[in-house]
C-alpha positions as CSV (number, residue, x, y, z in Angstrom):
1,X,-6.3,10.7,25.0
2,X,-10.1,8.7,24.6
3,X,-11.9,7.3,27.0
4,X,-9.9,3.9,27.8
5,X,-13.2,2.2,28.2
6,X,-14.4,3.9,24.8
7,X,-10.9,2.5,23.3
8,X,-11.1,-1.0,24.3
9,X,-15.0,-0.9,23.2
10,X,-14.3,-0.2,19.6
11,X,-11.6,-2.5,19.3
12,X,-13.8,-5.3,20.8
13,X,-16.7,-3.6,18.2
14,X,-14.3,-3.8,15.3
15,X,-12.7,-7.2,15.6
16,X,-16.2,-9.0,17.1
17,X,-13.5,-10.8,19.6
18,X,-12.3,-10.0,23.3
19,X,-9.4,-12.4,22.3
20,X,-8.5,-11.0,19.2
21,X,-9.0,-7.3,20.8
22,X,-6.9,-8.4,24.0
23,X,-3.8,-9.2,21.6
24,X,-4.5,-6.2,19.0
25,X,-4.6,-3.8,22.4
26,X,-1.6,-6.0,24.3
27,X,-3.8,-6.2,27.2
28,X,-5.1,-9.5,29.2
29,X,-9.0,-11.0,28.2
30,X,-10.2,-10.6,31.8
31,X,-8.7,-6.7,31.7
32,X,-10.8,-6.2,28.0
33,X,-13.8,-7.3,29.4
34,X,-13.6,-5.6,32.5
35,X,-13.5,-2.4,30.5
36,X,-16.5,-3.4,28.2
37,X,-18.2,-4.0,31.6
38,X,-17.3,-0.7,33.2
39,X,-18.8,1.1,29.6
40,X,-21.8,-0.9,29.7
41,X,-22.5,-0.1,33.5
42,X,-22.0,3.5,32.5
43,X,-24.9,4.0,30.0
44,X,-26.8,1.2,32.0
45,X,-27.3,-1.1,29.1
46,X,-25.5,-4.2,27.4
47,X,-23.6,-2.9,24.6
48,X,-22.3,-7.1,22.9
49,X,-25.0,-10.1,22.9
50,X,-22.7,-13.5,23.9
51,X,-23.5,-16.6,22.7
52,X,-22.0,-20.0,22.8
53,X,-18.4,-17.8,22.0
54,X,-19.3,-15.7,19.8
55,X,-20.4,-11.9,20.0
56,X,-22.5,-9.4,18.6
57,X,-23.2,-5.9,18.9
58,X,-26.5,-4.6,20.7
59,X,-28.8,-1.7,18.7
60,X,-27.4,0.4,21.4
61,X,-24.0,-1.3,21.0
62,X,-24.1,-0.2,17.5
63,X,-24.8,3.0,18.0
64,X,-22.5,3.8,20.0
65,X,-19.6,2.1,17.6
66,X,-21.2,4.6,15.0
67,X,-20.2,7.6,17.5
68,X,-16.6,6.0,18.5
69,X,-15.4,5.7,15.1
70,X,-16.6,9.9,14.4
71,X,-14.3,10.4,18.2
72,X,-11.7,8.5,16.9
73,X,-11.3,10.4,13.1
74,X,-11.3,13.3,15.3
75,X,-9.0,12.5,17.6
76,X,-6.4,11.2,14.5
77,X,-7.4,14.9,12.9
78,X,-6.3,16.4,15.8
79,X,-2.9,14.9,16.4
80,X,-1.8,15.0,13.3
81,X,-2.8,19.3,13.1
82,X,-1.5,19.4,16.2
83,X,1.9,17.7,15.0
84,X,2.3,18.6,11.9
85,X,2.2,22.5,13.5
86,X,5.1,21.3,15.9
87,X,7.2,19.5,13.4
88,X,6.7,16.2,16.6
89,X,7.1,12.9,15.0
90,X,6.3,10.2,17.8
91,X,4.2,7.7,19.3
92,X,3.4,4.1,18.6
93,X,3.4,2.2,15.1
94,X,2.7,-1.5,14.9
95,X,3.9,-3.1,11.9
96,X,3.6,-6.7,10.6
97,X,5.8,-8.5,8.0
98,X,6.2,-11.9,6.2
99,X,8.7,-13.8,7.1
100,X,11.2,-13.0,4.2
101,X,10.8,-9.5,4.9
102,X,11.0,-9.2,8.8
103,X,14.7,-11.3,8.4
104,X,16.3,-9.8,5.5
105,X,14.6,-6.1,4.4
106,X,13.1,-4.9,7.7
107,X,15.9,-4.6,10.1
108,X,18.3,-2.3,8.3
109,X,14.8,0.2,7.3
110,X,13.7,0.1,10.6
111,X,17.0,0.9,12.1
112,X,17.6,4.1,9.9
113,X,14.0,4.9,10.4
114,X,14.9,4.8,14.3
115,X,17.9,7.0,13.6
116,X,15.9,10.0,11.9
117,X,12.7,9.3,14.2
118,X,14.0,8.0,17.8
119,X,10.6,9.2,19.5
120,X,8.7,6.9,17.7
121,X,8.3,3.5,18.9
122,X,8.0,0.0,16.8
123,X,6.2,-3.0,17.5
124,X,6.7,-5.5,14.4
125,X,4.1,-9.0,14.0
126,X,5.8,-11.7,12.3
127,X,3.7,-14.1,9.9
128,X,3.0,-15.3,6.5
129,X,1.4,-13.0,3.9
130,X,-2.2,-14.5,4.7
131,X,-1.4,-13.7,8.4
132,X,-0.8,-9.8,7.5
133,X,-3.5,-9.0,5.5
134,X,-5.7,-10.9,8.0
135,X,-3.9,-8.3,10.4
136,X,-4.5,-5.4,8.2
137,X,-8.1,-6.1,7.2
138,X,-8.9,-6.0,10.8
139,X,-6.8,-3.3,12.0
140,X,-4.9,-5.2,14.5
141,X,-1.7,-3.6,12.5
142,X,-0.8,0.2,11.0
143,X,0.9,-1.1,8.5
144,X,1.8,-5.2,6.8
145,X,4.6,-5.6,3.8
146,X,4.1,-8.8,2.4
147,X,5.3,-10.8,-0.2
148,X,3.1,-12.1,-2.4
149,X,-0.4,-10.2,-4.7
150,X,-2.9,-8.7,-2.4
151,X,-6.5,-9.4,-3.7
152,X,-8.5,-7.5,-1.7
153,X,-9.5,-3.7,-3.0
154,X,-10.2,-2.5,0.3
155,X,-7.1,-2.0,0.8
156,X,-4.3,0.1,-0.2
157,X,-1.5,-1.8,-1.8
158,X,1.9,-0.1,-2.6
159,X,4.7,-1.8,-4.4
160,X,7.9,-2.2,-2.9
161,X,10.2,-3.2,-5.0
162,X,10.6,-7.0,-7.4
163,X,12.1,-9.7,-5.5
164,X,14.0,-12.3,-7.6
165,X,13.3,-16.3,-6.3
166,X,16.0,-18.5,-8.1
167,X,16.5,-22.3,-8.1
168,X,18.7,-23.6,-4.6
169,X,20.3,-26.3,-4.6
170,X,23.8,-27.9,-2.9
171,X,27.2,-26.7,-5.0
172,X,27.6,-30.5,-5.6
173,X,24.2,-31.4,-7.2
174,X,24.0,-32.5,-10.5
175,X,22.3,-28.9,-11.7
176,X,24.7,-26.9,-9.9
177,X,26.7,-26.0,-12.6
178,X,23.5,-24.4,-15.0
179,X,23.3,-20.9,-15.5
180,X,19.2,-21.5,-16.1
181,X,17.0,-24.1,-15.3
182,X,13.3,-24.9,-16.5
183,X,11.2,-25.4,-13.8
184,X,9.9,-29.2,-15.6
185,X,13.2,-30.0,-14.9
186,X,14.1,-28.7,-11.6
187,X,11.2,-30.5,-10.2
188,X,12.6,-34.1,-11.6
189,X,14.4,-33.5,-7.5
190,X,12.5,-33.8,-4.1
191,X,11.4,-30.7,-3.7
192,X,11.3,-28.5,0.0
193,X,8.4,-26.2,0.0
194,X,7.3,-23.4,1.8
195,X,4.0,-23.7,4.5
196,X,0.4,-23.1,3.5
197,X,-0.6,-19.7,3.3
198,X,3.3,-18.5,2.7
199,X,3.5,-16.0,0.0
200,X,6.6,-17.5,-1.5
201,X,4.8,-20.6,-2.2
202,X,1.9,-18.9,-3.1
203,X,3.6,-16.9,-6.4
204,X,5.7,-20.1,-6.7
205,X,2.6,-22.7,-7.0
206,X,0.8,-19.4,-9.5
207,X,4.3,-19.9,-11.5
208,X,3.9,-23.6,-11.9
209,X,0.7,-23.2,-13.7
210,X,1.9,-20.9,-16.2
211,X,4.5,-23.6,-16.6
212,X,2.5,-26.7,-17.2
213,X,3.7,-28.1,-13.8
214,X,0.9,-30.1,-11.8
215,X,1.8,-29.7,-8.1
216,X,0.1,-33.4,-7.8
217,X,3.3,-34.2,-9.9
218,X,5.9,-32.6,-7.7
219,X,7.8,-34.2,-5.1
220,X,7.5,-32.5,-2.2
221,X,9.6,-33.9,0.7
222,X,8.8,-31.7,3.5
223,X,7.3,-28.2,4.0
224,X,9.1,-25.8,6.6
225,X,8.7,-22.5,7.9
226,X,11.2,-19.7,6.9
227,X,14.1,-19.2,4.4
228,X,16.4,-20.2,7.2
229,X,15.3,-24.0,7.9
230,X,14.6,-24.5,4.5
231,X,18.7,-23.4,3.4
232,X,20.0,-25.7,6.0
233,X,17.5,-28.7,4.1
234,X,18.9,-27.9,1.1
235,X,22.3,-27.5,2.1
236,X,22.1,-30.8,3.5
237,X,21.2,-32.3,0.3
238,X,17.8,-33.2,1.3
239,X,16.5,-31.8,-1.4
240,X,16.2,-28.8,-4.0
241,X,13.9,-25.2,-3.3
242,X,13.2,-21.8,-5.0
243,X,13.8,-18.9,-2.6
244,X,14.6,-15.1,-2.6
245,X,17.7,-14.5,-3.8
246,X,17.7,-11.4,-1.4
247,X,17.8,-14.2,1.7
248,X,21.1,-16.1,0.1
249,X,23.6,-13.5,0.3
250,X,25.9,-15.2,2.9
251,X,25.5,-18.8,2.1
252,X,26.4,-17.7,-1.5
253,X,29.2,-15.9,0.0
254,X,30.5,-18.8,1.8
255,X,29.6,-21.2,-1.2
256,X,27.5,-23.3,0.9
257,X,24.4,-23.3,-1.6
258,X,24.3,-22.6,-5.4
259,X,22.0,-20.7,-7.4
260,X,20.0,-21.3,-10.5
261,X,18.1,-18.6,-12.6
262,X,14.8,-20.1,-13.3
263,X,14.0,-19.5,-17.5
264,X,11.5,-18.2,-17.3
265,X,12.5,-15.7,-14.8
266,X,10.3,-15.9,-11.5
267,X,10.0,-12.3,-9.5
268,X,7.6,-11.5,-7.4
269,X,6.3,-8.3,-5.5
270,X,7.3,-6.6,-1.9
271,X,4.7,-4.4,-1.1
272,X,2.8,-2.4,1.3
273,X,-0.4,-3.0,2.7
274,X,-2.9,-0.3,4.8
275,X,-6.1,0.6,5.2
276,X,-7.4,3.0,2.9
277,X,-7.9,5.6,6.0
278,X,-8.1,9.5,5.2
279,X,-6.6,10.2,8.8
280,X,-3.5,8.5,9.9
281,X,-0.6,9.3,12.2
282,X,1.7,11.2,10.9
283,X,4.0,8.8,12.0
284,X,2.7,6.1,9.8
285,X,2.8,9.1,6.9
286,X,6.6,9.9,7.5
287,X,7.1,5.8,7.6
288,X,5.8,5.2,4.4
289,X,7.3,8.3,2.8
290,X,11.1,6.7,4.5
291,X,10.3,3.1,2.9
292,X,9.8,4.0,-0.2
293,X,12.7,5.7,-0.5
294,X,14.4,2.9,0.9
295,X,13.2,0.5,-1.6
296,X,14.2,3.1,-4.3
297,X,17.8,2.9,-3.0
298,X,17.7,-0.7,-2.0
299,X,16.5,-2.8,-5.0
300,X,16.2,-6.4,-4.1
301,X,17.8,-7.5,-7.3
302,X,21.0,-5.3,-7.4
């Protein structure tokens, strides 16, 4: 219902980026600043100082952030009065989620959400934990689950559910037959590790520490991507991993891949990430709400 120009504006304000405001906003650059132009030729001043690619907000500029941000707590008071009053559950929520999550939690949750709340429309951001709080912390997303310990305060951080990562390795490797496994020993084998910045390899490397296990020390063969290109590695015997057990369901299944409890045990958080905001949609509210009773019903380790 805001001013469009006032809209585009704050998001420009917030992020201190037209790129980063033209994806956040799923508009094109040239239409951001064409906005931010029209605003600035409205109060007859320049609202962003730009130099050599980066931005920064005027005195007026400033001010006038100060004011959008009162509109826009208004404006998300509003709604959600006007809503809750109707019983109307709709509009637009953009999640983000970690890789493990997004391919093996998200879509059965998000397709019962859509049952129960069809009006309400889902855009979901793929990217490593790093990537999603990034997200988060800058408001780009409503709502990030992630994978691994979020450090920052500022934000609101509600747990999930315990994920369980086991040892991986081919049903005819040597280890394949052990119930446990230390992790000294597992790493004797080329390893296949997660990308910088995942949260699996983030708990995983915090692991090896409390383990005695120098990651100068481990073999580390390659490092790829998702669970998926790193199962079809191991399954052809490049090498060993440690992934969710919640992503090896069907490979176990089909006894393409064995798993190896790691002694001791390795878990490590699913949880939700948001911005500690007093206002929020009330979509966002009743999405929450549905999750965790998700997770409640849906441990990872059952």
């Amino acid at each position: 219902m805001a001013d469009r120009r006032l809209q585009v504006f704050h998001t420009v304000a917030r992020l201190l980026s037209f790129t980063k405001a033209a994806d956040a906003l799923h508009m094109t650059q040239p239409a951001v600043t064409f906005q931010v132009r029209q605003l600035e030729e409205y109060f007859n001043t320049r609202l962003f100082d730009r130099t050599h690619n980066r931005i920064s907000l005027t005195e007026v500029g400033a001010r006038v952030f100060q004011y959008a941000e009162k509109i826009f707590e208004q404006y998300s008071e509003m709604e959600n009065a006007v809503k809750e009053m109707t019983g109307d559950v709709s509009g637009v929520l953009v999640l983000g989620a970690s890789t493990t999550i997004a391919e093996y939690m998200l879509p059965t949750l998000l397709g019962d959400f859509k049952d129960k709340y069809p009006d309400v429309r889902i855009r979901l951001q793929v990217s490593n934990t790093d990537g999603i709080v990034a997200m988060v912390e800058d408001n780009v997303i409503d709502l990030g689950i992630v994978e691994a310990p979020v450090h920052n305060k500022s934000l609101a951080v509600e747990l999930c559910n315990k994920d369980q990562l086991v040892a991986v390795v081919p049903p005819d490797h040597v280890f394949a037959q052990r119930s446990s496994i230390t992790a000294k020993e597992l790493f004797t084998e080329p390893y296949i590790s997660r990308e910088e910045g995942s949260g699996t390899r983030e708990v995983i490397n915090a692991y090896l520490e409390t383990q005695q296990v120098a990651m100068c020390d481990v073999h580390v063969i390659m490092e790829l991507g998702s669970p998926e290109s790193i199962k079809g590695a191991v399954e052809a015997g490049m090498g060993v991993s440690i992934l969710s057990k919640a992503t090896l369901h069907k490979e176990l299944e089909l006894g393409r891949l064995t798993t190896i409890t790691l002694n001791p045990p390795l878990e490590r958080p699913f949880s939700f990430v948001h911005q500690k905001q007093k206002f929020r949609a009330r979509a966002m509210d009743e999405l929450l709400s549905f999750a965790q009773q998700y997770c409640s019903e849906h441990p990872q380790n059952s």
